[in-house]
LUMKOL-736190 format. One record per residue (C-alpha): residue number from 0; residue in three letters; x, z, y. Coordinates in steps of 0.02 Angstrom, whole numbers, plus 32768, in hexadecimal, padded with zeros to 4 digits. Example, Ala and Ser with C-alpha at 12.3 -4.5 7.8 and 13.67 -1.06 7.14 Angstrom:
# LUMKOL-736190
{0; Ala; {8267; 8186; 7F1F}}
{1; Ser; {82AC; 8165; 7FCB}}
END
This chain:
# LUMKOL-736190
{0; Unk; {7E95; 77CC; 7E0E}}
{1; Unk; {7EB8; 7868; 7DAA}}
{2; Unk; {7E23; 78D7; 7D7B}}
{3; Unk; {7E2C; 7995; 7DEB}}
{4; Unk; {7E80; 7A1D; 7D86}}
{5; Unk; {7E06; 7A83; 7D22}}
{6; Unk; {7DE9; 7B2A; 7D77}}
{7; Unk; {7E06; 7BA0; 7CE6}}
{8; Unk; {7D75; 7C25; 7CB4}}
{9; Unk; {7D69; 7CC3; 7D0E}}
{10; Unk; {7DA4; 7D4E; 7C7F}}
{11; Unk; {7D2A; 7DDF; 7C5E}}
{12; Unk; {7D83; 7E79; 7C97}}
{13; Unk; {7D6B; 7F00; 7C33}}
{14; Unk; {7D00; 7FA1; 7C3B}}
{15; Unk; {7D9D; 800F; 7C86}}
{16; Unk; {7DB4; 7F96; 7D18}}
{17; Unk; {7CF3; 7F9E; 7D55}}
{18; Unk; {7CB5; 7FF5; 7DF1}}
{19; Unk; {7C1D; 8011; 7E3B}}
{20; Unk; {7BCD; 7FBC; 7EF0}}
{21; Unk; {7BD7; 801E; 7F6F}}
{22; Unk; {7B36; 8053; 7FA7}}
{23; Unk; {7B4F; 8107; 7FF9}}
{24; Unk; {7B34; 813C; 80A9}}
{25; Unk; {7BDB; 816F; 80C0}}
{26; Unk; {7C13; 80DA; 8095}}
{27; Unk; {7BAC; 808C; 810D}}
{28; Unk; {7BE2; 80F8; 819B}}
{29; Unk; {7C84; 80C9; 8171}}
{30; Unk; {7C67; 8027; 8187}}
{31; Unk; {7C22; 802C; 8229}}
{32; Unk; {7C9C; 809A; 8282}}
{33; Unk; {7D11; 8021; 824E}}
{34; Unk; {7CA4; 7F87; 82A2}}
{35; Unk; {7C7F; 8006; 8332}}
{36; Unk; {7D51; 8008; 8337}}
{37; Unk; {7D6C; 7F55; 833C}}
{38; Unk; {7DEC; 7F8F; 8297}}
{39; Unk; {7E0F; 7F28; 81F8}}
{40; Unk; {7E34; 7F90; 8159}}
{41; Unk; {7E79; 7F5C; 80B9}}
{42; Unk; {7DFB; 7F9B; 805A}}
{43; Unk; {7D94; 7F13; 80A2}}
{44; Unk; {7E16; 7E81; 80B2}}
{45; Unk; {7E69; 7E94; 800E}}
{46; Unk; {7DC5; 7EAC; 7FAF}}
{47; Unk; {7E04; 7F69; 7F69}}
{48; Unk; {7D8F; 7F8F; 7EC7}}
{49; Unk; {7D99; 8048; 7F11}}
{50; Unk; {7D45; 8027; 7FB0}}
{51; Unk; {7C95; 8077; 7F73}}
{52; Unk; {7CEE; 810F; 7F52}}
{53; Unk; {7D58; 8126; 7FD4}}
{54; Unk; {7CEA; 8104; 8063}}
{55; Unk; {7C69; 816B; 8017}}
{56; Unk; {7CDD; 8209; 802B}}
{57; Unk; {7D19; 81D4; 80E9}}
{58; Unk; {7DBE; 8179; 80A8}}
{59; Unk; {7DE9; 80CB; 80E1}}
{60; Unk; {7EA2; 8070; 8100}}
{61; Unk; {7EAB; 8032; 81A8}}
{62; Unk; {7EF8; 7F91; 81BA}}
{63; Unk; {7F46; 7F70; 825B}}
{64; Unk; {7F93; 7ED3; 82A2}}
{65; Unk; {7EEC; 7E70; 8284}}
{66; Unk; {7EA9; 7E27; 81F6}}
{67; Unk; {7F06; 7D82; 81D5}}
{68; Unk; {7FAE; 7D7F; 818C}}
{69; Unk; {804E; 7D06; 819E}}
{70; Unk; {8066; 7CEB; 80EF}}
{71; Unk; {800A; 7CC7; 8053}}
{72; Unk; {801F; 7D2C; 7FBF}}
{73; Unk; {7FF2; 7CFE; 7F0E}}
{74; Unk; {7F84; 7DAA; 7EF3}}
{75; Unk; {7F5C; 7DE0; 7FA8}}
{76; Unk; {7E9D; 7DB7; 7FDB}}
{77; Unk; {7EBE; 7DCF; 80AC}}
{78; Unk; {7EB1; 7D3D; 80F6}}
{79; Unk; {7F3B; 7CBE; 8134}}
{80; Unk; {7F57; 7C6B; 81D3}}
{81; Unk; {7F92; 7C83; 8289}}
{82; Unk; {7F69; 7D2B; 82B7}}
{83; Unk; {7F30; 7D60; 836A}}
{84; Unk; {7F6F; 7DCD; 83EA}}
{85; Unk; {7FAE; 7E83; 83BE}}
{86; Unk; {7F17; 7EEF; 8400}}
{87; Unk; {7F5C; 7F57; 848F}}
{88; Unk; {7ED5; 7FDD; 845C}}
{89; Unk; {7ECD; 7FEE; 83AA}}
{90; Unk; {7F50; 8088; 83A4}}
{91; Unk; {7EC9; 80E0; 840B}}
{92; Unk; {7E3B; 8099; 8392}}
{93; Unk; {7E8C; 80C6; 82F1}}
{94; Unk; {7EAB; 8180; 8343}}
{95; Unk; {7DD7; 8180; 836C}}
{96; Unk; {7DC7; 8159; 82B4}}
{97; Unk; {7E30; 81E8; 8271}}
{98; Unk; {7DEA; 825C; 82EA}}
{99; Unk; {7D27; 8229; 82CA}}
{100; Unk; {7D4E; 821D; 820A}}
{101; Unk; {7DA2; 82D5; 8219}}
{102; Unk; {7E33; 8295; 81A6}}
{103; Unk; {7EBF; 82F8; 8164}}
{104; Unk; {7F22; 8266; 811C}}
{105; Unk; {7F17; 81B3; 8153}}
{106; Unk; {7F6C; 8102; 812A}}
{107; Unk; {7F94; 808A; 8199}}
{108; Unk; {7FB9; 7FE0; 8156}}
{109; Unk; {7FD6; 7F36; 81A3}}
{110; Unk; {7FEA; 7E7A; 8188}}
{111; Unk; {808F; 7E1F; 8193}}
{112; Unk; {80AE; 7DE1; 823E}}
{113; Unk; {8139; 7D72; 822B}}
{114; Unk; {810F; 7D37; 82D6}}
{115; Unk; {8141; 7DD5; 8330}}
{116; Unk; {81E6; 7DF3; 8374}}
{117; Unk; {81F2; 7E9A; 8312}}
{118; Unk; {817D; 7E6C; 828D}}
{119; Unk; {80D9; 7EE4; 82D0}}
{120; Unk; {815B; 7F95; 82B6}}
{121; Unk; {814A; 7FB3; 836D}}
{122; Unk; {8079; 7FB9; 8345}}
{123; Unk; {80A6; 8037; 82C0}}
{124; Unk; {80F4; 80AA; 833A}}
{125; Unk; {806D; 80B3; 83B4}}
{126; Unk; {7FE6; 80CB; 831D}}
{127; Unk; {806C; 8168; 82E9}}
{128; Unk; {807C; 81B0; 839A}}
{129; Unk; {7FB6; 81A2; 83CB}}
{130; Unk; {7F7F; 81FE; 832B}}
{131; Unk; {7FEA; 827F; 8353}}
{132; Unk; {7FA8; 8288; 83F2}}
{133; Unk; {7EE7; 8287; 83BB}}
{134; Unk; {7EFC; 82D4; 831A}}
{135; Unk; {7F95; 8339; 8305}}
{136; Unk; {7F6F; 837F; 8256}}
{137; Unk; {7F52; 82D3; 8203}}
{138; Unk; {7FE8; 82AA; 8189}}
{139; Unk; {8015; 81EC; 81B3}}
{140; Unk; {802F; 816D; 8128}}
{141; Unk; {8079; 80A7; 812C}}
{142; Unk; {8072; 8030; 80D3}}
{143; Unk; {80C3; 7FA5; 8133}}
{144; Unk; {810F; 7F0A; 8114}}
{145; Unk; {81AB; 7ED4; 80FE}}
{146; Unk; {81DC; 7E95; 81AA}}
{147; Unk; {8252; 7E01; 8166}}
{148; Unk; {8300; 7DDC; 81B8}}
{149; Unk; {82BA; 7E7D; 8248}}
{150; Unk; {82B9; 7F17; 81BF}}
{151; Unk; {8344; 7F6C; 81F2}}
{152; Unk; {831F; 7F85; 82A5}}
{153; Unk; {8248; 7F91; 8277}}
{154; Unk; {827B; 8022; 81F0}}
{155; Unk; {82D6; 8081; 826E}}
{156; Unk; {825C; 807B; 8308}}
{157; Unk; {81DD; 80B6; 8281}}
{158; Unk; {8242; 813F; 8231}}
{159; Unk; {8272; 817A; 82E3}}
{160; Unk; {81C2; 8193; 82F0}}
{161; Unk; {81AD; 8203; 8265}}
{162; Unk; {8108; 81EB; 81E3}}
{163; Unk; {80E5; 825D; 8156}}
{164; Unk; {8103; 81CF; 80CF}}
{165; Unk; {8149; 8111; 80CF}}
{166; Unk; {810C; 8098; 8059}}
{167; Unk; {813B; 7FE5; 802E}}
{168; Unk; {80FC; 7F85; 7F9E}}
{169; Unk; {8167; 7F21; 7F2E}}
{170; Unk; {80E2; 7EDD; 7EEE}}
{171; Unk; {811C; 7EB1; 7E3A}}
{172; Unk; {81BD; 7E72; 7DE5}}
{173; Unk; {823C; 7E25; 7E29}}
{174; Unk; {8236; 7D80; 7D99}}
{175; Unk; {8181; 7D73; 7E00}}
{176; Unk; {81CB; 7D70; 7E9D}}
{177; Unk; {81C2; 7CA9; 7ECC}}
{178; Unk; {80FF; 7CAE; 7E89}}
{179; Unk; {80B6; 7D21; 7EAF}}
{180; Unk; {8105; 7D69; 7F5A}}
{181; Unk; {8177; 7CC7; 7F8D}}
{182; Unk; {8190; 7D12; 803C}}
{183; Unk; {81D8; 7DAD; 800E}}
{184; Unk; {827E; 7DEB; 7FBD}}
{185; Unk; {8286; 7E75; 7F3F}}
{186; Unk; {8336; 7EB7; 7F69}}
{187; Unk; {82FE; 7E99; 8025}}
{188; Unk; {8273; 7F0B; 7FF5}}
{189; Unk; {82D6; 7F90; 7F9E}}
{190; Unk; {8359; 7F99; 802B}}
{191; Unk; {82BF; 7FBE; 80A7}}
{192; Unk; {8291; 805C; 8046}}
{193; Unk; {8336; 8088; 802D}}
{194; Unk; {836A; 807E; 80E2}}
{195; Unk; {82C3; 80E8; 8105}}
{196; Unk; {8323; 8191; 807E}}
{197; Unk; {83AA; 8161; 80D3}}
{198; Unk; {837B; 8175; 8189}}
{199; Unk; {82FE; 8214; 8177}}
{200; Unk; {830D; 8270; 80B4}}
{201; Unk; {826E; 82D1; 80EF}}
{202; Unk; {8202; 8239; 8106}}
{203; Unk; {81B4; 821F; 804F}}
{204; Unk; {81C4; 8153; 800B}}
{205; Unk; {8141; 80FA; 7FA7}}
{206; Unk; {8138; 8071; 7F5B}}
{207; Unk; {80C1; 801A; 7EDC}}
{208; Unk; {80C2; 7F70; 7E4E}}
{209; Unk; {802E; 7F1C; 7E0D}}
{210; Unk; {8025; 7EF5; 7D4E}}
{211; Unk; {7FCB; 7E6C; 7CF6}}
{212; Unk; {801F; 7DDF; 7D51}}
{213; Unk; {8075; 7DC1; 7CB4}}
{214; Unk; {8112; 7E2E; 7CC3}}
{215; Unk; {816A; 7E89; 7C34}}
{216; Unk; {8171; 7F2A; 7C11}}
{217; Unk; {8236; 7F3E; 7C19}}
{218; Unk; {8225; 7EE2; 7CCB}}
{219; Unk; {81C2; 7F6C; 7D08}}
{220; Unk; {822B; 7FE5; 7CC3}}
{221; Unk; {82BE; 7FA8; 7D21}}
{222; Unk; {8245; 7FA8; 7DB6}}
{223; Unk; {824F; 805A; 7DA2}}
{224; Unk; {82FB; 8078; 7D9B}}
{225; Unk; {8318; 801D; 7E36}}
{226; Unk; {828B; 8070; 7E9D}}
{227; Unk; {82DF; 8109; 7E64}}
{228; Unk; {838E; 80E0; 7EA3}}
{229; Unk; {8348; 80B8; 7F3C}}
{230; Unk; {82FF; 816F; 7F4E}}
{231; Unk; {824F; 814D; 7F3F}}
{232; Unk; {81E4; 81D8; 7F27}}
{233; Unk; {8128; 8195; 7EE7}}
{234; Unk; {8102; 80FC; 7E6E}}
{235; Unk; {805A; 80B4; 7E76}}
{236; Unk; {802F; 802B; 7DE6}}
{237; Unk; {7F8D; 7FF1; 7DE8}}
{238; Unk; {7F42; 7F49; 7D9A}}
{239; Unk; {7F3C; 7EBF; 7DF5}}
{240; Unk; {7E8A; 7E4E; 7DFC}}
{241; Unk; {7E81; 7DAF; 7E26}}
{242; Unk; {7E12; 7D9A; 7ED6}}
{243; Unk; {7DE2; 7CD4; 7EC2}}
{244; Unk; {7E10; 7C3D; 7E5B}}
{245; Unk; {7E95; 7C1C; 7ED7}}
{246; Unk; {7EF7; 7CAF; 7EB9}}
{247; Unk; {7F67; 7CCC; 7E2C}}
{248; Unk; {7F1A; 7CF2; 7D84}}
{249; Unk; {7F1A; 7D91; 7D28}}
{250; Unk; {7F97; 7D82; 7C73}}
{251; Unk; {7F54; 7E29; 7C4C}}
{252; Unk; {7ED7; 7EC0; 7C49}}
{253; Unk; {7F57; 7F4A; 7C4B}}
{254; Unk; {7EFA; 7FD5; 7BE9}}
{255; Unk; {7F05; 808C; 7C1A}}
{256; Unk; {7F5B; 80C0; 7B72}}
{257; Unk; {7FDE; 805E; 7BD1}}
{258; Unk; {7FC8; 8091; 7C89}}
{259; Unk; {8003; 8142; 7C31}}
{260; Unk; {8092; 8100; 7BC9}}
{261; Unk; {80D8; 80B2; 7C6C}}
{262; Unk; {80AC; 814B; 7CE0}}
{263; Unk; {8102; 81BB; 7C38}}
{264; Unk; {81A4; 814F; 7C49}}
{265; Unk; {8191; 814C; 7D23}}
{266; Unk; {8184; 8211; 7D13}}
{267; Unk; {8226; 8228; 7CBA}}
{268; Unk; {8291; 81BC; 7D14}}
{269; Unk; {826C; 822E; 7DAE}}
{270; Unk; {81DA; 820E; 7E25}}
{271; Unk; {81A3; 8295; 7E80}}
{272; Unk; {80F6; 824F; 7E64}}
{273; Unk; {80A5; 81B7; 7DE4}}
{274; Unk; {7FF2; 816C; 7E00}}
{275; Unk; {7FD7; 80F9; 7D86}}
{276; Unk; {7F22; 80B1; 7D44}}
{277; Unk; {7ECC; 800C; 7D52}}
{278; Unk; {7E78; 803D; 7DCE}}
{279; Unk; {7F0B; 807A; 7E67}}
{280; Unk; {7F29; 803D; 7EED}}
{281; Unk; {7FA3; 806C; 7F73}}
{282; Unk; {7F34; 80CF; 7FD9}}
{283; Unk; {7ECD; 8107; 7F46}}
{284; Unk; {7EB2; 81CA; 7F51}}
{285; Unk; {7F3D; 81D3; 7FE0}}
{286; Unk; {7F15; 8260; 8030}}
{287; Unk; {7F15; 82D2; 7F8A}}
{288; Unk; {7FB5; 828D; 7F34}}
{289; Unk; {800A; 82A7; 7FDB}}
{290; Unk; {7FCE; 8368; 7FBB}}
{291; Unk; {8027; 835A; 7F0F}}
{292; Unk; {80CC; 82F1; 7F41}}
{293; Unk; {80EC; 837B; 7FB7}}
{294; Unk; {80D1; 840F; 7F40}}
{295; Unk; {8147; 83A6; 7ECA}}
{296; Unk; {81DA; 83C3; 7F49}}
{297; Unk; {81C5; 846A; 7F71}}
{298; Unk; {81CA; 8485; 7EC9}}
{299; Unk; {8254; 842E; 7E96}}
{300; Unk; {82A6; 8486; 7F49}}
{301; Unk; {828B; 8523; 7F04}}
{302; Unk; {82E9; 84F4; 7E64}}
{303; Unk; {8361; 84BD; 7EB9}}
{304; Unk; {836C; 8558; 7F28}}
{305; Unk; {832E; 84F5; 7FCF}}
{306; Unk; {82CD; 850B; 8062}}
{307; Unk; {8221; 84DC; 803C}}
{308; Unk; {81DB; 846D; 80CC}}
END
């Protein structure tokens, strides 16, 4: 009988990826409106280094759909299984969040739901229309998945329903692909964001890559250019971390120095807006680079002799 597979050691990550426990009040109120709620977040599923902060300052990424996903990602940290029912009520609850947390910007994410008809986009809709209802000056972020074989018909139901910005991961490159997101396809993934531009310019597109899975750097460069012929407007790169022994292992500690160069190089090819840092995430500092991705239009508008929005 062969011997078990040596689990490898955990690597030391360095001082630039460390974060403090969150300990605040606010972070604790947080966390119990979201119990009070019966709502999952990502912050919490995925294990999100930022949690500490954001919580502290009222900020959390509501994850709707439940908290058990139909696939099983290399990187991702929510758990995997059959989910349960779609919650009739949680477009109401994630409204009584927004309202009680007095948010100007939120994010709604969810987990795949392969087992839906229309992959969970009709969920995403009624989230949209009852926080317009509750709170009508709250800009409206997603993050959603990529609703396999359904996208076409999920993007348009959503689009139709008209939130401020529309985000969808690609996660990393596409050599990565059968790894580290097997269920997905990159060019699937593009096409989404693309059809998004396509079906409402106004809506802004998002979209965001992990490094340190052991990509190149002329990978993520072409990343880039494709993001950008699809019309996306923000990048997000942020490092990925390993969450357990069973997930796939970091190759590298990106270091800032080169969280700029990238950003430098994502800058001039012609995003509207570049986070890039060890530490972002996809809902990292939402609310404020939303502020900035919309002055970047109107600027570049009034350049261009628009109508500033």
């Amino acid at each position: 009988m062969n011997a078990p597979l040596p689990i490898p050691p955990k690597q030391r990550k360095p001082d630039w990826i460390r974060v403090k426990a969150p300990v605040s009040e606010g972070y604790h109120e947080t966390r119990r409106l979201m119990r009070e709620l019966n709502l999952a977040t990502v912050c919490e599923e995925a294990a999100c280094p930022n949690i500490g902060e954001c919580w502290t300052k009222k900020h959390a990424t509501v994850m709707i759909l439940g908290d058990t996903c139909t696939r099983a990602c290399a990187f991702c940290n929510v758990k995997t299984g059959m989910p349960r029912k779609v919650d009739p009520l949680e477009p109401e609850h994630v409204a009584i969040a927004a309202a009680k947390m007095g948010l100007e910007h939120i994010v709604v994410t969810s987990v795949d739901r392969d087992d839906l008809p229309d992959g969970g986009a009709s969920q995403f809709v009624k989230v949209i229309e009852a926080l317009r209802r509750e709170t009508p000056d709250t800009t409206i972020e997603i993050l959603t998945p990529d609703f396999r074989n359904k996208h076409e018909a999920a993007v348009e139901a959503i689009v139709a329903a008209r939130p401020d910005v529309y985000n969808h991961n690609l996660e990393t490159v596409p050599r990565l692909y059968p790894t580290i997101r097997p269920g997905a396809r990159y060019y699937a993934s593009l096409r989404l964001l693309e059809q998004v531009k396509k079906l409402d310019p106004s809506i802004f597109t998002k979209s965001g890559i992990m490094v340190g899975l052991g990509e190149q750097r002329l990978e993520v460069h072409q990343v880039m250019d494709d993001m950008r012929s699809a019309g996306i407007d923000f990048l997000t790169m942020g490092q990925y971390l390993q969450p357990t022994p069973k997930h796939a292992n970091v190759e590298e500690f990106v270091t800032p120095d080169a969280f700029k160069a990238y950003a430098s190089i994502a800058r001039a090819k012609g995003f509207l807006l570049v986070a890039a840092s060890p530490l972002t995430r996809s809902s990292y500092h939402a609310g404020d680079d939303f502020n900035k991705m919309r002055e970047a239009r109107n600027t570049q508008l009034a350049r261009a002799g628009g109508v500033i929005a």
